[in-house]
C-alpha positions as CSV (number, residue, x, y, z in Angstrom):
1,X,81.9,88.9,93.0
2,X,85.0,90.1,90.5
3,X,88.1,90.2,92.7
4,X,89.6,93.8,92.8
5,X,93.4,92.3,93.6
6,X,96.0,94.3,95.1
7,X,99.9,93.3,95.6
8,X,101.1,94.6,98.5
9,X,104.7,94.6,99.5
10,X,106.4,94.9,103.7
11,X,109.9,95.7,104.0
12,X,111.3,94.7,107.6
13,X,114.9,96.1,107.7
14,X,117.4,96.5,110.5
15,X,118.4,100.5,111.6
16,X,122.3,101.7,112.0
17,X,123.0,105.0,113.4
18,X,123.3,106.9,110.3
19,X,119.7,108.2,108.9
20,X,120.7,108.2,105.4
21,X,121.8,104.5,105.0
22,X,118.2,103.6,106.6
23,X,116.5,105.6,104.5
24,X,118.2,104.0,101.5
25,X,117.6,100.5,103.3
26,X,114.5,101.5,103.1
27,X,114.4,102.8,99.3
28,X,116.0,99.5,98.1
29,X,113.2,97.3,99.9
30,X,110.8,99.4,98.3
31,X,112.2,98.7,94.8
32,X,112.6,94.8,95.5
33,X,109.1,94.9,96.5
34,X,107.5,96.4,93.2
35,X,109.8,94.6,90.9
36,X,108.2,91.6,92.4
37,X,104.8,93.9,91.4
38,X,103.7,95.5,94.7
39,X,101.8,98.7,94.4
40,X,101.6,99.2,97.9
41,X,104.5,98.7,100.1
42,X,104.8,99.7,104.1
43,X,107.6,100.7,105.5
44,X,108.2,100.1,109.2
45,X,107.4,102.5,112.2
46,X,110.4,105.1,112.7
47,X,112.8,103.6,109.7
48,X,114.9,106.3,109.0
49,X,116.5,106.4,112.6
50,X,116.8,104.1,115.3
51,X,114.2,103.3,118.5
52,X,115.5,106.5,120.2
53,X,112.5,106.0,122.5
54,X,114.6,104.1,125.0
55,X,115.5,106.5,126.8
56,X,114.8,110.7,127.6
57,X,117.3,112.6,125.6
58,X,116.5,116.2,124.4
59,X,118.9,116.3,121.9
60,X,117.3,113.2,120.4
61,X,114.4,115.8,119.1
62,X,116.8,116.9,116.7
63,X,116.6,114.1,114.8
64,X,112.7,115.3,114.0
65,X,111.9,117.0,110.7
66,X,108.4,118.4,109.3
67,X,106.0,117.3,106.8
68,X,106.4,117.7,104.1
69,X,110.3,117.4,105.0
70,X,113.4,115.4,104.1
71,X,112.3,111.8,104.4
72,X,108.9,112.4,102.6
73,X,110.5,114.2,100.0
74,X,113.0,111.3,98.9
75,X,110.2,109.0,99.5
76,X,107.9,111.0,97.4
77,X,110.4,111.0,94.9
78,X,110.9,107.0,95.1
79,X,106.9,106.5,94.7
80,X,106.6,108.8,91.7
81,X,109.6,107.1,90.3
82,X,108.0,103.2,90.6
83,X,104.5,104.4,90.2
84,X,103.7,102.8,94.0
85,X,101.6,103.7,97.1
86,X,104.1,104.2,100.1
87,X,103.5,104.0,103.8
88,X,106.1,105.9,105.8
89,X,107.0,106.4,109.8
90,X,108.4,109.7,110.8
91,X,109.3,111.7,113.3
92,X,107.2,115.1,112.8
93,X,108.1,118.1,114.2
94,X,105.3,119.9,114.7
95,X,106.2,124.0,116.0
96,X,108.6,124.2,118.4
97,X,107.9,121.7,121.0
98,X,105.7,119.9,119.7
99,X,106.1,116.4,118.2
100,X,104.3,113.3,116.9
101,X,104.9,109.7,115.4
102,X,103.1,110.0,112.2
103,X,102.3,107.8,109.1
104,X,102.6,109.8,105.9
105,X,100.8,108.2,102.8
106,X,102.4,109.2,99.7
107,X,100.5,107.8,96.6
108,X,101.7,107.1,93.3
109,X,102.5,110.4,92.0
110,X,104.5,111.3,95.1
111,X,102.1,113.8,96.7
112,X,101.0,113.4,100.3
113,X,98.0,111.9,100.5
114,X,97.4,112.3,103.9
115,X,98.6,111.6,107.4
116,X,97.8,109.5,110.8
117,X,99.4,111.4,114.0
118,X,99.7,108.1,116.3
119,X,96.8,108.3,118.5
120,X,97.7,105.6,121.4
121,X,101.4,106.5,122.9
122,X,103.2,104.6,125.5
123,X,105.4,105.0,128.3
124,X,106.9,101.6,129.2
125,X,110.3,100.5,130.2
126,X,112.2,101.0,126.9
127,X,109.8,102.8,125.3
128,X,109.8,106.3,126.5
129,X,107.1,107.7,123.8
130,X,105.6,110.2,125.9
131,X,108.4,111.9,126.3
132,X,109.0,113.0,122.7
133,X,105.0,112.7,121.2
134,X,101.9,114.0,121.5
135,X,98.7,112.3,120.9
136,X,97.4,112.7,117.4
137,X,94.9,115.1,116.6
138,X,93.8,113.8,113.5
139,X,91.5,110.9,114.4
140,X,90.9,107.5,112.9
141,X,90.3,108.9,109.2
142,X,90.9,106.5,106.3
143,X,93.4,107.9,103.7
144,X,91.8,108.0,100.2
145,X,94.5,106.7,97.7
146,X,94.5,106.0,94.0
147,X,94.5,102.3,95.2
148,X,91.7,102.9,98.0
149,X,91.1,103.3,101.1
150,X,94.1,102.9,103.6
151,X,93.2,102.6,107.4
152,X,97.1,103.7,108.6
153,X,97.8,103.2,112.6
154,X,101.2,103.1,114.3
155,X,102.2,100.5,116.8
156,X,100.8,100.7,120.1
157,X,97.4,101.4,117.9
158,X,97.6,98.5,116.9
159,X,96.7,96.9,120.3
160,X,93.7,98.7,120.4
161,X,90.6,97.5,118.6
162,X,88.4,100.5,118.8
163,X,90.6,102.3,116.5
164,X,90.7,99.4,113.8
165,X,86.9,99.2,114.2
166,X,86.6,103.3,113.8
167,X,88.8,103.4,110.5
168,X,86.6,100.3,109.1
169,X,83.4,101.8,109.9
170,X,85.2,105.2,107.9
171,X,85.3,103.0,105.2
172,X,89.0,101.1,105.5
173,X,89.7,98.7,102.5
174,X,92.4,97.4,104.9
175,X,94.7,98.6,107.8
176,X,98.1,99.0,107.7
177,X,100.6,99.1,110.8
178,X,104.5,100.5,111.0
179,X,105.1,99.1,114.0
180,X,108.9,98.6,116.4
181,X,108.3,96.0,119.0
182,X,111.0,94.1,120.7
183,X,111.7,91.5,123.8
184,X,113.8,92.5,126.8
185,X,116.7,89.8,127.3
186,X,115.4,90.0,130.8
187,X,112.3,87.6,129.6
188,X,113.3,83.8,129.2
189,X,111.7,82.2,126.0
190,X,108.1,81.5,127.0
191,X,107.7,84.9,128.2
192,X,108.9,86.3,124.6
193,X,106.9,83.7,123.0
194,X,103.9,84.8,124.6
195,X,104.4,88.7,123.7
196,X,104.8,87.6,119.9
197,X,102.0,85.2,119.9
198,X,99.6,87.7,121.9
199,X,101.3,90.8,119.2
200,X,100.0,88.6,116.0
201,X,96.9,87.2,117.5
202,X,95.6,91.1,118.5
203,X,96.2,92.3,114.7
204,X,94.4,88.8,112.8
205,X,91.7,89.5,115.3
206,X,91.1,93.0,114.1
207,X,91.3,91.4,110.4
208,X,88.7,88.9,111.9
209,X,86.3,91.6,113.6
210,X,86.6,93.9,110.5
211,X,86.5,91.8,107.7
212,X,89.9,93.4,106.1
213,X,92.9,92.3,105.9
214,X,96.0,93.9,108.1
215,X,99.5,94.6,107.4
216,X,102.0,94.8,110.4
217,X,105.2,95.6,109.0
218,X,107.9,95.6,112.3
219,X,111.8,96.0,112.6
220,X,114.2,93.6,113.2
221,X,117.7,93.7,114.7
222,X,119.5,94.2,118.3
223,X,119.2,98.1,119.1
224,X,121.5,99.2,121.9
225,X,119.9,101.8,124.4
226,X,121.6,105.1,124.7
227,X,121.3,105.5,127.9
228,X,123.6,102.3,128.5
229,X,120.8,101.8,131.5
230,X,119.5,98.5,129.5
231,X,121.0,96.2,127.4
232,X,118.4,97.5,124.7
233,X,115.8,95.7,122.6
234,X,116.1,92.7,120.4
235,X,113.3,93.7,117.8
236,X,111.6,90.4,116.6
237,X,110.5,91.4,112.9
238,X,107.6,88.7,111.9
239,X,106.2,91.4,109.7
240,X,103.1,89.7,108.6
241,X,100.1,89.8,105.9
242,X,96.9,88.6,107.5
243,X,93.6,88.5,105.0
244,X,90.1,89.2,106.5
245,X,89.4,86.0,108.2
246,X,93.1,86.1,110.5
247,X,94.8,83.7,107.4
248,X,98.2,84.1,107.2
249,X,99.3,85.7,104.1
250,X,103.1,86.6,104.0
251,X,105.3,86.0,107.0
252,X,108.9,87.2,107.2
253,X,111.5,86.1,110.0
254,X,112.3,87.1,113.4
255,X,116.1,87.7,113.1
256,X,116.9,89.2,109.5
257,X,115.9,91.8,107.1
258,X,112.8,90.8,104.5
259,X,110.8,91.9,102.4
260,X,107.3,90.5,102.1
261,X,105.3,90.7,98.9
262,X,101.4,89.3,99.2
263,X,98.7,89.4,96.9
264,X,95.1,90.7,98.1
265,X,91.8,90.0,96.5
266,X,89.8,93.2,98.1
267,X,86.6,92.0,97.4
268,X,86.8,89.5,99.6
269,X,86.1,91.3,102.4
270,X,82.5,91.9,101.4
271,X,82.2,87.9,100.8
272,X,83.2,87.5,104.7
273,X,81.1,90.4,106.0
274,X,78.0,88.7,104.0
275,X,79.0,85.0,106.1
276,X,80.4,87.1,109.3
277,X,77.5,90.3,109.8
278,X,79.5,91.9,112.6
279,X,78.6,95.3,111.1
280,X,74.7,94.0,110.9
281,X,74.7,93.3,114.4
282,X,76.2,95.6,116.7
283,X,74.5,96.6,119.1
284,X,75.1,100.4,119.0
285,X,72.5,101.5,121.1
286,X,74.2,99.3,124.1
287,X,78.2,100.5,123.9
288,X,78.0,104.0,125.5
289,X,80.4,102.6,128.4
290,X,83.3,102.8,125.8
291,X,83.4,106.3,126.1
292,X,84.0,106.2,129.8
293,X,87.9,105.6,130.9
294,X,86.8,102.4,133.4
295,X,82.5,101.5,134.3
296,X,83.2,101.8,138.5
């Protein structure tokens, strides 16, 4: 089979206080990324603020903005400008009350292509999401781009391999995931190796099971909580590039800002399915006990 090849660029960034200097973080990793010839690049899950989610603060949905809005705008503009595909996290505001983490895809001419409303949305010590975002609405729907077919999730989707199966049965050339994950100072070292092991291991095994390859592009940095209830999270970055058989592509560190450029053959996802029938073999006819919340 001709390889169809795609360069595909992560920027992992650290977030101040002040939205606009993110946002520009995030424009400049964008630009490093396709001068080294990406033409897609994924930006991480919320990277125009910071992780606001540790604690319950209505003024913190102030920080939201619609879509199209603000961030999508500049972002739009950036695209167009470079001629790229761009992956973006944002806070949406909805109507009045009404909020969602959303992935906005903005292909190469700037428009919108489409959006993921995040589907799976926690409510864990530190990460207060339920508070500030409803569910999405909007399914596990490929978004068609100039460059293909993009299956977009956000973070706690990512644990979840019903969705990454859903959006490769849709048609997914590969799955892409803005993600901010972090250790608690309260764990010692074996515990936080653990959570980074088991968060890398969960995304190649989707690669694996799917036959695509996955992008996880997380933040990095110390984050203070505002609440001063916690000492905050320590965000361990390892953005990573995994192809369709779990290989590590890319990898950047745990403690610093990167940006990650990899190089995809997207053909090669067929070559693996052809080895590795998962798709030939389901058995459909025996899964209707996903559907049901727990089989008592």
């Amino acid at each position: 089979m001709d390889g169809r090849r795609l360069t595909v660029g992560l920027v992992q960034q650290r977030c101040g206080e002040r939205r606009d200097d993110n946002l520009a973080a995030g424009a400049a990793g964008i630009l490093e990324a396709t001068r080294r010839g990406a033409q897609l690049v994924l930006l991480q899950e919320l990277h125009a603020l910071r992780y606001f989610c540790q604690a319950e603060d209505t003024a913190a949905f102030d920080l939201a903005e619609p879509v199209p809005g603000p961030t999508t705008d500049a972002l739009g503009r950036v695209a167009a400008e470079l001629g790229v595909v761009v992956v973006a996290s944002v806070f949406e505001r909805r109507a009045p009350g009404l909020h969602h983490n959303t992935a906005v895809v903005l292909d190469r001419d700037g428009r919108v292509a489409g959006l993921y409303r995040k589907m799976h949305i926690p409510d864990d010590p530190g990460y207060h999401e339920k508070f500030y975002f409803a569910p999405g609405d909007l399914g596990f729907e490929p978004v068609t781009t100039s460059l293909g077919r993009l299956g977009v999730q956000v973070c706690w989707d990512q644990w979840y391999p019903e969705g990454a199966r859903l959006m490769a049965l849709r048609g997914a050339e590969l799955l892409l995931y803005p993600t901010a994950i972090g250790w608690s100072d309260e764990d010692d070292g074996a515990e936080q190796a653990r959570q980074r092991e088991a968060w890398m291991t969960i995304q190649r095994a989707h690669a694996i099971a799917n036959g695509v390859p996955v992008l996880a592009c997380n933040r990095t940095g110390v984050e203070p909580d505002p609440s001063g209830a916690s000492r905050g999270i320590r965000f361990w970055g390892t953005s990573f590039v995994a192809g369709p058989q779990g290989e590590i592509l890319a990898e950047a560190p745990v403690d610093e800002p990167a940006v990650l450029v990899a190089e995809l053959d997207l053909t090669r996802g067929e070559s693996v399915r052809r080895v590795w029938p998962y798709f030939r073999d389901r058995r459909v006819d025996a899964y209707d006990g996903l559907v049901r919340r727990y089989c008592d």
